[in-house]
C-alpha positions in Angstrom: 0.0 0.0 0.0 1.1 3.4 -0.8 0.1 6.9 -0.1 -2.3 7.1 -2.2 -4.2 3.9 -1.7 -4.2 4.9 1.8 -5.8 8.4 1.1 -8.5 6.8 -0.8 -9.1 4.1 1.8 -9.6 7.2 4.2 -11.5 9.1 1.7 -14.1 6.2 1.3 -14.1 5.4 5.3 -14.8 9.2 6.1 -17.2 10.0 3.2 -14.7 12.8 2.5 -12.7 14.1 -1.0 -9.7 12.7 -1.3 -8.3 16.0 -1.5 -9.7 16.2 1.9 -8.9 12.4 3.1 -4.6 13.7 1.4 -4.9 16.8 4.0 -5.9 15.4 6.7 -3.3 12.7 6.5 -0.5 14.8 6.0 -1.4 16.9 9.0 -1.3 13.7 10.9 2.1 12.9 9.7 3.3 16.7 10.1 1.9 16.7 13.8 4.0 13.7 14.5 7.2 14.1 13.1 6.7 17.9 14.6 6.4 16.4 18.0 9.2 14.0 17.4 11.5 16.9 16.7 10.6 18.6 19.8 11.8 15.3 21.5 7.9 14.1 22.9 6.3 10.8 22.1 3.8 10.3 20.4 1.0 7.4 21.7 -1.7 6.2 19.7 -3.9 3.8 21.9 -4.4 0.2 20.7 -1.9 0.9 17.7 1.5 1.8 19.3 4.0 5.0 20.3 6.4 7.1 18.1 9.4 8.1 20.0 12.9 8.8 19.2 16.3 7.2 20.3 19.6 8.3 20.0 22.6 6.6 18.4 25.8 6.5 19.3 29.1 7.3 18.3 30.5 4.4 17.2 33.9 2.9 14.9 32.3 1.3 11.8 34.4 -0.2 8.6 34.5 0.8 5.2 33.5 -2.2 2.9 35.5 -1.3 -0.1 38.9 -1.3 1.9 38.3 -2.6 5.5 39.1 0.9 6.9 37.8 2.0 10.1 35.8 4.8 10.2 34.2 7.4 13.0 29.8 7.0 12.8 29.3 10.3 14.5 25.7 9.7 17.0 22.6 10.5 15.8 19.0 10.9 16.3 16.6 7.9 15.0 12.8 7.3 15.2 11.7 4.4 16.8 8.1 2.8 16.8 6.7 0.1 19.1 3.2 -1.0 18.1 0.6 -1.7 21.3 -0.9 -5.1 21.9 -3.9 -4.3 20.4 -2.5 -3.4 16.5 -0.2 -6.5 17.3 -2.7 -9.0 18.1 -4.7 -7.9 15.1 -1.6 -8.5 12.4 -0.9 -11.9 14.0 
């Protein structure tokens, strides 16, 4: 499924446009990634929690010619899905 298919799928659940259904979605998705930023989680009941995790510093190798190299930390998004949305994919 894509973004599309997934704005018409909303579309058709909400008796909306899909211009409507492609808004509303990408307000979603702005909201979270905004509060993700600001370092918050984000918890969706019965489907699971946005959050973000950060990465450390660490000594990796260069395939080409086995070289180390320095992989400088980082910020990552993480997702852990609730019971609920896990029970249902099983």
């Amino acid at each position: 499924m894509n973004k599309a298919d997934l704005v018409s799928i909303i579309a058709n659940g909400a008796s909306i446009s899909k211009a409507q259904a492609a808004k509303a979605l990408d307000s979603a998705l702005d909201a979270i990634v905004g509060a993700l930023k600001k370092g918050d989680k984000v918890t969706l009941v019965n489907f699971g929690t946005f959050s973000v995790a950060t990465r450390a510093a660490r000594t990796g190798r260069n395939p080409r010619t086995n070289e180390p190299i320095e992989i400088s930390a980082k910020m990552v998004p993480k997702f852990k899905p609730g019971k609920v949305f896990l029970d249902s994919v099983k």
